[in-house]
Phi, psi and omega in degrees: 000147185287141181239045152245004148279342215255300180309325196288335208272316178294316177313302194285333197278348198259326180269317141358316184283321182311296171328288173284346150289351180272322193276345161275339150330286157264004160292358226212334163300289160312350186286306187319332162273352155257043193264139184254145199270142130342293180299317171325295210290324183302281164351293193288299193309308179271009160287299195290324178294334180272342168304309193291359201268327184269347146305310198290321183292299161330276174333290163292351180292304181289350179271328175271334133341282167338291183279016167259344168323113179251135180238153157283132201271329165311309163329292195296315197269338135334292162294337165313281176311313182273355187245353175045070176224170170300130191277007172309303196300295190331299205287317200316324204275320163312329179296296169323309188263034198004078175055019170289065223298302198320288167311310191314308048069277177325304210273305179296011164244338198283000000 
């Protein structure tokens, strides 16, 4: 080799060098933006916890609905039998259709 070839091959190695300091450059530039603020996240835990605290109320809330509901228990054991189901399902789809066997009856066949 020549040695105004040895410069050439530092010439290409250095912009080679350049080349991969700009591009970690810019990896390193985006991590920094994707740093996450404390509060944000503490803020985000506490949405999702109160969200899910009003669903878990909700949720009892339809339930204590339900069960105020008054059904005919001849009812329950009738869609039970004839539909051959758990009478758990029965009364429940009854509760739901405030003790109307017929709608009740209508949503379990469809």
């Amino acid at each position: 080799m020549e040695a105004g070839d040895e410069g050439v091959e530092k010439v290409v190695d250095s912009k080679d060098l350049q080349q991969q300091s700009k591009a970690l450059d810019k990896l390193t530039d985006r991590v920094e933006d994707r740093q996450l603020d404390s509060t944000r996240v503490q803020e985000a835990m506490a949405a999702l916890a109160s969200s899910k605290e009003a669903d878990w109320n909700a949720m009892i809330m339809r339930e204590k609905e339900l069960a105020a509901v008054k059904i005919n228990l001849t009812d329950v054991d009738i869609i039970a039998n004839e539909l051959e189901l758990d009478k758990k399902v029965a009364e429940r789809t009854l509760r739901e259709h405030k003790g109307d066997a017929v709608a009740a009856i209508r949503h379990l066949l469809r």
